[in-house]
N, C-alpha and C positions, 0 to 999 in steps of 0.2 A: 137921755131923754127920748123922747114918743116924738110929737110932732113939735109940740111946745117950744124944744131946747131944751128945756133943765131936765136938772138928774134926778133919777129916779133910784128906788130901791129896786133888786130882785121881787121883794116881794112886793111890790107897789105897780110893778109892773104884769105878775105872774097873778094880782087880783084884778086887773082890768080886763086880762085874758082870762081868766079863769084858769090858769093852770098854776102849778108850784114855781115855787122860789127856784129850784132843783130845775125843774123843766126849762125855764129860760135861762137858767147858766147854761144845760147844754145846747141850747137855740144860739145864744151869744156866742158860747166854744164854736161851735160848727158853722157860725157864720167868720167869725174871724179867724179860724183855719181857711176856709174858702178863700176869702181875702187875700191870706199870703201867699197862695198859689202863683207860682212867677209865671203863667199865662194869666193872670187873675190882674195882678199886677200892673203887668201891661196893660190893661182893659181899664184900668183905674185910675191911672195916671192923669188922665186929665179933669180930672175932679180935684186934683190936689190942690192947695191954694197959693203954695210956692215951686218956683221950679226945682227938681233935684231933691224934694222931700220925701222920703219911703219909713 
């Protein structure tokens, strides 16, 4: 989901932006690659909603 909460499609998403289905799979790829970055991680941690969840 956007701001909403609910789920959206690639391409439900990639029409609001204006770009492809394609385009925000690799936006999504390269955001959640970033994410696992174990410096990234650490920085994350406390956003999580339980303790101890990765």
């Amino acid at each position: 989901g956007l701001v909403d909460g609910y789920s959206r499609t690639l391409e439900e998403v990639g029409r609001q932006f204006q770009v492809t289905r394609e385009r925000i799979r690799q936006i999504e790829a390269k955001a959640l690659r970033k994410m696992r970055h174990p410096t990234r991680i650490r920085q994350l941690e406390g956003f999580l909603e339980a303790p101890g969840v990765k």
